[in-house]
N, CA, C and O atoms as CSV, one atom per row, in Angstrom:
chain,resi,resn,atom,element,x,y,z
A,1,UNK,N,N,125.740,109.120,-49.396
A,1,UNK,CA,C,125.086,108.756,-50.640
A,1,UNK,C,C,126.116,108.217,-51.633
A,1,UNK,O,O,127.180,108.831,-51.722
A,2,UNK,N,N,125.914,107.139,-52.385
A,2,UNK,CA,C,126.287,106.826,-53.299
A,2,UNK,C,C,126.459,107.808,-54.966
A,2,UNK,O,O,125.624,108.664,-55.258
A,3,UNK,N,N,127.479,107.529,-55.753
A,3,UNK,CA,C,127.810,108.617,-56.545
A,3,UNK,C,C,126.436,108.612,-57.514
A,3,UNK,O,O,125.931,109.637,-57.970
A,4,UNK,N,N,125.928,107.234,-57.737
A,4,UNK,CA,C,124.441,107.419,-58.334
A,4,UNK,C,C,123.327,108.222,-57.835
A,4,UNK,O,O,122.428,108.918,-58.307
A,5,UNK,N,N,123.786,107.810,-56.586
A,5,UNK,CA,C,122.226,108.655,-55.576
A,5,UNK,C,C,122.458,110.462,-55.759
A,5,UNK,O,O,121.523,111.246,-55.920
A,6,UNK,N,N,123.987,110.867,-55.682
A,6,UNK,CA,C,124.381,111.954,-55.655
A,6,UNK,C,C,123.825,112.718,-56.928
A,6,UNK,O,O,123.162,113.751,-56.837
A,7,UNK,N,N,124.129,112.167,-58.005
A,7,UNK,CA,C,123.698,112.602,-59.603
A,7,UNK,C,C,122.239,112.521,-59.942
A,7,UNK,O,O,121.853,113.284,-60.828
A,8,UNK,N,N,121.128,111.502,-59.229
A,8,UNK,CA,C,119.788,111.885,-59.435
A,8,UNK,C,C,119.748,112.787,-58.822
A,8,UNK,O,O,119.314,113.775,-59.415
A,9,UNK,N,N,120.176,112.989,-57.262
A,9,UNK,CA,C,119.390,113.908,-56.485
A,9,UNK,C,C,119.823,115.626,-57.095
A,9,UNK,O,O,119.098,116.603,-56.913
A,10,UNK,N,N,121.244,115.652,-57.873
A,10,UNK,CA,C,121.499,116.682,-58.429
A,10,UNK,C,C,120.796,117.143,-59.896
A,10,UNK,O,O,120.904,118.250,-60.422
A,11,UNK,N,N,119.955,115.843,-60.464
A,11,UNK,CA,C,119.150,116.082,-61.619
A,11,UNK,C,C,118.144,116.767,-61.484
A,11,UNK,O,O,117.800,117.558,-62.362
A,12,UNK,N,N,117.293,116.557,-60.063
A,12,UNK,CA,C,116.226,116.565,-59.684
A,12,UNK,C,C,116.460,118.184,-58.709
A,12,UNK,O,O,115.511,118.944,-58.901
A,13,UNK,N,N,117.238,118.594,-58.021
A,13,UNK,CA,C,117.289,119.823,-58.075
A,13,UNK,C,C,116.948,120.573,-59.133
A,13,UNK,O,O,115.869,121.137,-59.308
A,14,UNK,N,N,117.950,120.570,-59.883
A,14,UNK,CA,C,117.963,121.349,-60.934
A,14,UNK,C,C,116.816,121.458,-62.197
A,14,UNK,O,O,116.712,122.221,-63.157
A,15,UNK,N,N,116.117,120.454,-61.769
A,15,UNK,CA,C,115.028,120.962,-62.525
A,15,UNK,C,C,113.832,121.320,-62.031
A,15,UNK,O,O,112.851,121.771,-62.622
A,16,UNK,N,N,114.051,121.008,-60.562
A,16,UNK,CA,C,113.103,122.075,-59.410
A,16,UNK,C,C,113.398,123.385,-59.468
A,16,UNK,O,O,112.650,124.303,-59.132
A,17,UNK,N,N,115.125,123.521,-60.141
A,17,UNK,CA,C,115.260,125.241,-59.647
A,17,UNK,C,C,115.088,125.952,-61.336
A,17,UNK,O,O,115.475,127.079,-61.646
A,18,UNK,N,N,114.501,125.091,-62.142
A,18,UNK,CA,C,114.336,125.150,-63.807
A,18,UNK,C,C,113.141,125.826,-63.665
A,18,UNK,O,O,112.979,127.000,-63.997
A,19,UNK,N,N,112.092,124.930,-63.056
A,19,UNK,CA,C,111.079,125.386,-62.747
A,19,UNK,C,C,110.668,126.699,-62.171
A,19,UNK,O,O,110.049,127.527,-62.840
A,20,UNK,N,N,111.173,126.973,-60.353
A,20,UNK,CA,C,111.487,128.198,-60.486
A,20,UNK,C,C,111.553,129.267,-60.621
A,20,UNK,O,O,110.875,130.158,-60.109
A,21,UNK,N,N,112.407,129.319,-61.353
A,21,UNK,CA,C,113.510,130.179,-62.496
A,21,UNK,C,C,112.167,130.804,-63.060
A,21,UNK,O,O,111.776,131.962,-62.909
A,22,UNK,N,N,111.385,129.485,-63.932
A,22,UNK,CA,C,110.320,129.856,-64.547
A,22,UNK,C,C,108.899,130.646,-64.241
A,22,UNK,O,O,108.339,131.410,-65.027
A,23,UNK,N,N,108.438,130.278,-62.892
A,23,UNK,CA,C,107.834,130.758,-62.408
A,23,UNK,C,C,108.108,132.062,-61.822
A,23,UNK,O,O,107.254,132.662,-61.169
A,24,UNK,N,N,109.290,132.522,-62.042
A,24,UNK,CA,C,109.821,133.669,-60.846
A,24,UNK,C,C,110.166,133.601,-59.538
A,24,UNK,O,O,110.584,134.585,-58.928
A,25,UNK,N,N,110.016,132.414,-58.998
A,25,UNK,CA,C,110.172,132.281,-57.643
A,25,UNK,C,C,111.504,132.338,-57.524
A,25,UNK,O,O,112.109,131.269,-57.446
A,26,UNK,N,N,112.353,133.784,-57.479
A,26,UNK,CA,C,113.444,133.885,-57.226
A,26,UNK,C,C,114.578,133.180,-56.079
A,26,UNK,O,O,115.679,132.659,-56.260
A,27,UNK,N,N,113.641,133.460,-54.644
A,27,UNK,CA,C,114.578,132.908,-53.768
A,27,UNK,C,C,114.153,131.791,-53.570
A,27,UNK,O,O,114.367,131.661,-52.364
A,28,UNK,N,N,113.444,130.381,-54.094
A,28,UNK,CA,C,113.424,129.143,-54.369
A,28,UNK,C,C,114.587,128.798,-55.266
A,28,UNK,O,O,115.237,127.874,-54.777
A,29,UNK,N,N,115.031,129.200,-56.329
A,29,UNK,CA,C,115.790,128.937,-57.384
A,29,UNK,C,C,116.772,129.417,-56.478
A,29,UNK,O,O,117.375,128.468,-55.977
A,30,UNK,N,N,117.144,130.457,-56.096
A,30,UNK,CA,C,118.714,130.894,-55.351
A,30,UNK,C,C,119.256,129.297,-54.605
A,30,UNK,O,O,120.364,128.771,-54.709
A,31,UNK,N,N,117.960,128.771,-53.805
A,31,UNK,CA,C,117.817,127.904,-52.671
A,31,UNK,C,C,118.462,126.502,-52.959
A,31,UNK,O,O,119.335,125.996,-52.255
A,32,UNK,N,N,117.716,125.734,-54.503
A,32,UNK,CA,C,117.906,125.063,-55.034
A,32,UNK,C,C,119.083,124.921,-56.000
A,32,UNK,O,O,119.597,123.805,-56.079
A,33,UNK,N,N,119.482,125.734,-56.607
A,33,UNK,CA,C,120.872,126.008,-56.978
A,33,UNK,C,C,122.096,125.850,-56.083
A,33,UNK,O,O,123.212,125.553,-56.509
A,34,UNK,N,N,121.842,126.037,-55.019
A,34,UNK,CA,C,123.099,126.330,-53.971
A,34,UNK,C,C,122.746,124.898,-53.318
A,34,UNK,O,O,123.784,124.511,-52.781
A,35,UNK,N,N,121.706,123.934,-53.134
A,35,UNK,CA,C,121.458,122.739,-52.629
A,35,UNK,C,C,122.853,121.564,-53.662
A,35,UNK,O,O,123.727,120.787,-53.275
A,36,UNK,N,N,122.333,122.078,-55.200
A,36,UNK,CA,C,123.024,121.593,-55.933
A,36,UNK,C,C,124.241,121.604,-56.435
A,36,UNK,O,O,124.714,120.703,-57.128
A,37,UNK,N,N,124.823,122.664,-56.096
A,37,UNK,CA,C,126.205,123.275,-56.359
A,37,UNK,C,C,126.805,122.303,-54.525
A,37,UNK,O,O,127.929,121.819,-54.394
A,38,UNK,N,N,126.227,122.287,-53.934
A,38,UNK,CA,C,126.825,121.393,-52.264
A,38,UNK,C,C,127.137,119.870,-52.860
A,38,UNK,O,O,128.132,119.210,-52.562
A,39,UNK,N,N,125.958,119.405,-53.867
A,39,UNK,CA,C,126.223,117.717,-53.625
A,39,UNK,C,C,127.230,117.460,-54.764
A,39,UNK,O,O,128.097,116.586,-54.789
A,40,UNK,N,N,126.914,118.515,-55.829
A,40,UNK,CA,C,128.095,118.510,-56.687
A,40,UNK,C,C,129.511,118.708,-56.245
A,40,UNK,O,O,130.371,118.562,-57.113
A,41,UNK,N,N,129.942,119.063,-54.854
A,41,UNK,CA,C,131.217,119.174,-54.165
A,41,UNK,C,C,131.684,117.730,-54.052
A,41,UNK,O,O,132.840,117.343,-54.220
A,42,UNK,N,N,130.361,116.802,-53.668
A,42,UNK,CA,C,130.909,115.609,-52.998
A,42,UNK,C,C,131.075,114.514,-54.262
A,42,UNK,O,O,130.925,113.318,-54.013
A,43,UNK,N,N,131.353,114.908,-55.468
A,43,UNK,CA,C,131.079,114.307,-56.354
A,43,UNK,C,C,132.837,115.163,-56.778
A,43,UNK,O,O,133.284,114.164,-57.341
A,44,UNK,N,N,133.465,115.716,-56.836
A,44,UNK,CA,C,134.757,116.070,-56.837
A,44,UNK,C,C,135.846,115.906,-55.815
A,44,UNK,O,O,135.479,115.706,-54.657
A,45,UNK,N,N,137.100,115.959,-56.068
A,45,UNK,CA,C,138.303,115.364,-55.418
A,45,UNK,C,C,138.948,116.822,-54.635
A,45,UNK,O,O,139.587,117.682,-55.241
A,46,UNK,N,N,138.639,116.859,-53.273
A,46,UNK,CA,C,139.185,118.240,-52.625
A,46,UNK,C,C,140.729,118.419,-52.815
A,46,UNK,O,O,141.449,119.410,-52.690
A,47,UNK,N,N,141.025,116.949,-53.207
A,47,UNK,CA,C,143.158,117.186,-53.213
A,47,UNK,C,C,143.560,117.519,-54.804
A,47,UNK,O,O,144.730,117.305,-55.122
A,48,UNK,N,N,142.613,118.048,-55.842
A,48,UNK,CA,C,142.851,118.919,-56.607
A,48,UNK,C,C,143.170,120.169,-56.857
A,48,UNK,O,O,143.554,120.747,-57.874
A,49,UNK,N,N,142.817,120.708,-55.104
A,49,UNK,CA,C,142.244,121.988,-55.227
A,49,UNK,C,C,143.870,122.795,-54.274
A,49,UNK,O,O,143.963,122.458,-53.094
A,50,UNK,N,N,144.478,123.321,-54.571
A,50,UNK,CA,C,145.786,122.988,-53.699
A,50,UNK,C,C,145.481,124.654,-52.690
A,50,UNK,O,O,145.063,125.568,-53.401
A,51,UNK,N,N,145.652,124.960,-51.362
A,51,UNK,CA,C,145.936,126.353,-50.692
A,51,UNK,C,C,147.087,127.214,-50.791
A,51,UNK,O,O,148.265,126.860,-50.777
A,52,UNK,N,N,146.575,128.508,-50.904
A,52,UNK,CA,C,147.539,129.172,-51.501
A,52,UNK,C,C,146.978,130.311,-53.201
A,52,UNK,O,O,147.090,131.504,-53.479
A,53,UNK,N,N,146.537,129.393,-53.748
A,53,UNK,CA,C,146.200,128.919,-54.947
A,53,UNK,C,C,144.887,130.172,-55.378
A,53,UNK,O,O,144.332,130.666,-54.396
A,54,UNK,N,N,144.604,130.466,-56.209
A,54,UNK,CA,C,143.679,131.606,-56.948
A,54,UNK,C,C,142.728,130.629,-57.845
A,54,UNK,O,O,143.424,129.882,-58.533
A,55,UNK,N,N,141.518,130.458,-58.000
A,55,UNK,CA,C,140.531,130.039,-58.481
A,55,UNK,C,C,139.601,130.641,-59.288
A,55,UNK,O,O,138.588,130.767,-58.600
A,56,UNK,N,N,139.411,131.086,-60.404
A,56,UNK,CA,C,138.220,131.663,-60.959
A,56,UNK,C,C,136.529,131.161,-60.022
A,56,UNK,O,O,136.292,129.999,-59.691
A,57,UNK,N,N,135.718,132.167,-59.800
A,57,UNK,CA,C,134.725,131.201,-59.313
A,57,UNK,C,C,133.603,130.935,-60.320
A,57,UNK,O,O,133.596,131.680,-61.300
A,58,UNK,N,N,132.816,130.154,-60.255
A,58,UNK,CA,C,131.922,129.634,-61.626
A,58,UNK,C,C,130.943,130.619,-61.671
A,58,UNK,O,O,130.777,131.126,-60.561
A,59,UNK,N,N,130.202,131.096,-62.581
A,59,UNK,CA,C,129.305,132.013,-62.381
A,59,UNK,C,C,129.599,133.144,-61.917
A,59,UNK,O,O,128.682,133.860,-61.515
A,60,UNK,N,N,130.542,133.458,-61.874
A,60,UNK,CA,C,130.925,135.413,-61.575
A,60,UNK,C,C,132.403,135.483,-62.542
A,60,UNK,O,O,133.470,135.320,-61.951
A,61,UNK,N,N,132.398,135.705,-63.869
A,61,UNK,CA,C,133.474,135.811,-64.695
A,61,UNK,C,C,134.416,136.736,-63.605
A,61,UNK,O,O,133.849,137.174,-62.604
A,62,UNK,N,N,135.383,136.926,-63.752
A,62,UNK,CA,C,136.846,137.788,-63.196
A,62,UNK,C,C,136.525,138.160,-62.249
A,62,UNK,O,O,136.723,139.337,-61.949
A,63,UNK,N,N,135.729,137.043,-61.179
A,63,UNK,CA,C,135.575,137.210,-59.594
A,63,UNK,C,C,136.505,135.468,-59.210
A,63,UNK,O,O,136.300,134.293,-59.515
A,64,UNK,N,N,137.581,136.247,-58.370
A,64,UNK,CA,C,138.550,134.760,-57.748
A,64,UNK,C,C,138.886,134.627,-56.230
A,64,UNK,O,O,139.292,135.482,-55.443
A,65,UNK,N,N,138.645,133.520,-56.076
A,65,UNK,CA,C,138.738,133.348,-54.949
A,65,UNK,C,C,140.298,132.344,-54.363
A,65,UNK,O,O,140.737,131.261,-54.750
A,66,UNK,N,N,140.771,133.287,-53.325
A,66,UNK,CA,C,142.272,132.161,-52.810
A,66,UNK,C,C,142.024,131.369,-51.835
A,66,UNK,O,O,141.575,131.764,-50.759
A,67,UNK,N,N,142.307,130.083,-52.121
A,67,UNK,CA,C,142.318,129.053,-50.536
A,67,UNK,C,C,142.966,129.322,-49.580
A,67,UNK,O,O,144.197,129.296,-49.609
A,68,UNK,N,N,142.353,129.604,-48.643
A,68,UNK,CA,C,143.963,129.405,-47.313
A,68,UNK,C,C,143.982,128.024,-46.863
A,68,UNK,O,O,144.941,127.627,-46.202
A,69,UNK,N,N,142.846,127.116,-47.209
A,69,UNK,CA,C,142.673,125.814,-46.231
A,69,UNK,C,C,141.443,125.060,-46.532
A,69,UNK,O,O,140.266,125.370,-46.350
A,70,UNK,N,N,141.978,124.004,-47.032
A,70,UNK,CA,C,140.712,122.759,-47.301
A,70,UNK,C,C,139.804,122.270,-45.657
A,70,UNK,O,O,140.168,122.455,-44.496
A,71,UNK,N,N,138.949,121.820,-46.026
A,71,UNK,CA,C,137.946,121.243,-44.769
A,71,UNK,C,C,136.809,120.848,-45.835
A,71,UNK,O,O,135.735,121.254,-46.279
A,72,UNK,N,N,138.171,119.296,-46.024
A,72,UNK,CA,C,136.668,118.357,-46.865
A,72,UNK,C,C,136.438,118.603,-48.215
A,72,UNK,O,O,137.315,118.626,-49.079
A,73,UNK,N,N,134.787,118.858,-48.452
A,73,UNK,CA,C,134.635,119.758,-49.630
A,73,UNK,C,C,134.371,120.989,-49.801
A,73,UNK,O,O,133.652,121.525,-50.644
A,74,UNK,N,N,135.159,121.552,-48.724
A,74,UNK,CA,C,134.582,122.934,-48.771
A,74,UNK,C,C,136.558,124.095,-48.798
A,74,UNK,O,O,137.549,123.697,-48.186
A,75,UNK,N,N,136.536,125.040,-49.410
A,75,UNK,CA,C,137.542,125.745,-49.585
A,75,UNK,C,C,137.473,126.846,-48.406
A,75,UNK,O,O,136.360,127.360,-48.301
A,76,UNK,N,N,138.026,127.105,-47.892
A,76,UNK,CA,C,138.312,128.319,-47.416
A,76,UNK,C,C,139.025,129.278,-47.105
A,76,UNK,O,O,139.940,129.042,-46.316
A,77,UNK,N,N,138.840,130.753,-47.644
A,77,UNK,CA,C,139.549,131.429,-47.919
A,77,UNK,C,C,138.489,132.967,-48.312
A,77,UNK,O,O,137.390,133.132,-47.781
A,78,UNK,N,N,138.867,133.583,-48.936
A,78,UNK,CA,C,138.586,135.268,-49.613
A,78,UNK,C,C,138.721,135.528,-50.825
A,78,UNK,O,O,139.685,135.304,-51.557
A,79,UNK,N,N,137.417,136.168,-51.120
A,79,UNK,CA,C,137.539,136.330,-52.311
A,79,UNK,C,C,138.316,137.552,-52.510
A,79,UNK,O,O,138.449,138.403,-51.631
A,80,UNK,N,N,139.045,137.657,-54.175
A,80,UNK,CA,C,140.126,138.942,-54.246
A,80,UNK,C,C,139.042,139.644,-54.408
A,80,UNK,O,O,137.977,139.164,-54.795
A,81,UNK,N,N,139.358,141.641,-53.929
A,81,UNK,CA,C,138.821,142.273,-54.166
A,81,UNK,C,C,137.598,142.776,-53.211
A,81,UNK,O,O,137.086,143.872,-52.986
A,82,UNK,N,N,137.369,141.383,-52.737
A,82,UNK,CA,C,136.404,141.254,-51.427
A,82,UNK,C,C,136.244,142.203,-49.924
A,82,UNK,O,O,136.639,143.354,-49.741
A,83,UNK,N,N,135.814,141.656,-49.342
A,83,UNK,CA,C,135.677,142.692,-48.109
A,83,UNK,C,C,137.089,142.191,-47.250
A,83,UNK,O,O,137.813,142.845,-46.500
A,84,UNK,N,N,137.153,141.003,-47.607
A,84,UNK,CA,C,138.769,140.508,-46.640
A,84,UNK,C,C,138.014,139.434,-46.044
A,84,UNK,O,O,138.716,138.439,-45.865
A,85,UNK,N,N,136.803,139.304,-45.675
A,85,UNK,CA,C,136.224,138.442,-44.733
A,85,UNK,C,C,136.304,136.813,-45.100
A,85,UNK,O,O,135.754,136.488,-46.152
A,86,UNK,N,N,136.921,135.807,-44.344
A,86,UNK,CA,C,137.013,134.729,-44.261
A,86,UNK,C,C,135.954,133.586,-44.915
A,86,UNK,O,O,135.786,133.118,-43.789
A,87,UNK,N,N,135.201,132.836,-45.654
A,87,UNK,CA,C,134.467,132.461,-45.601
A,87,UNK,C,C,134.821,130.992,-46.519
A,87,UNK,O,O,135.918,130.698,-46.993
A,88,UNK,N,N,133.700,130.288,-46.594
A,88,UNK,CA,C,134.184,128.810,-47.151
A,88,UNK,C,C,132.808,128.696,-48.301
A,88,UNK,O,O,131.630,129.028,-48.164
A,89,UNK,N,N,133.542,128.082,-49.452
A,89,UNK,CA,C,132.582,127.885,-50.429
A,89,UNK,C,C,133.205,126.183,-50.900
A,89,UNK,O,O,134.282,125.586,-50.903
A,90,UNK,N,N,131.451,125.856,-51.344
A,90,UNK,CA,C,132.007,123.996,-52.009
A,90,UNK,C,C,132.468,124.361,-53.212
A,90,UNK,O,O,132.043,125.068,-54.125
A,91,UNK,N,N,134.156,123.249,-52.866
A,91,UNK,CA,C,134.486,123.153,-54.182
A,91,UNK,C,C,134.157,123.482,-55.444
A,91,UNK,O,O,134.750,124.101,-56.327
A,92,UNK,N,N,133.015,122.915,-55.368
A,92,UNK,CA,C,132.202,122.888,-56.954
A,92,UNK,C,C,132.326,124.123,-57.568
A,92,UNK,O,O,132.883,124.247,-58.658
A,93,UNK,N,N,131.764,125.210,-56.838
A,93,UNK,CA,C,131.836,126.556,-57.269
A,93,UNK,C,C,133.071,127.523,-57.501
A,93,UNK,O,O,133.180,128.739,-57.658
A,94,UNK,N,N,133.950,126.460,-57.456
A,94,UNK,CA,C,135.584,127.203,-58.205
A,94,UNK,C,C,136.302,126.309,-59.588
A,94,UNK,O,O,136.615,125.121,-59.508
A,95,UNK,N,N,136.436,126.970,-60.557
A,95,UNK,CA,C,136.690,126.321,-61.931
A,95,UNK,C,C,138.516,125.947,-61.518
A,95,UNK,O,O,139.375,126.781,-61.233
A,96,UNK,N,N,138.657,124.632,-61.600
A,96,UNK,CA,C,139.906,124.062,-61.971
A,96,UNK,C,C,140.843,124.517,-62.717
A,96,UNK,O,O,141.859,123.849,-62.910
């Protein structure tokens, strides 16, 4: 997708998961949020993000996550504090 196509289709989530939100339909909104937090990855630069490195994550104040290893737009690594377990989150969802 093109960076235009990327930004409607991320408008248009988000106000599916507005909706929602509104209605209560909890795990629709979980669904749609996390659709949108993915295309918003591809809309950022993964060689910002360096391994090694400690990240605040967006939406969980003084929860951080360390890279061990890029793949694309996706980070992977553990969160501190965590169970230890390996896992990969999009970019998007770690503050610069």
């Amino acid at each position: 997708m093109e960076e235009f196509e990327l930004r409607q289709e991320i408008a248009r989530l988000k106000e599916k998961a507005r909706k929602a939100e509104q209605l209560g339909i909890v795990n629709e909104f979980a669904v749609l949020e996390r659709k949108a937090l993915m295309a918003e990855a591809y809309l950022m630069n993964p060689d910002d993000f360096t391994p090694g490195e400690l990240y605040e994550m967006k939406g969980a104040p003084g929860a951080y996550f360390k890279i061990d290893y890029m793949n694309g737009v996706f980070a992977w690594g553990y969160r501190i504090g965590g169970d230890g377990k390996e896992e990969g989150l999009p970019i998007s969802m770690l503050k610069l």
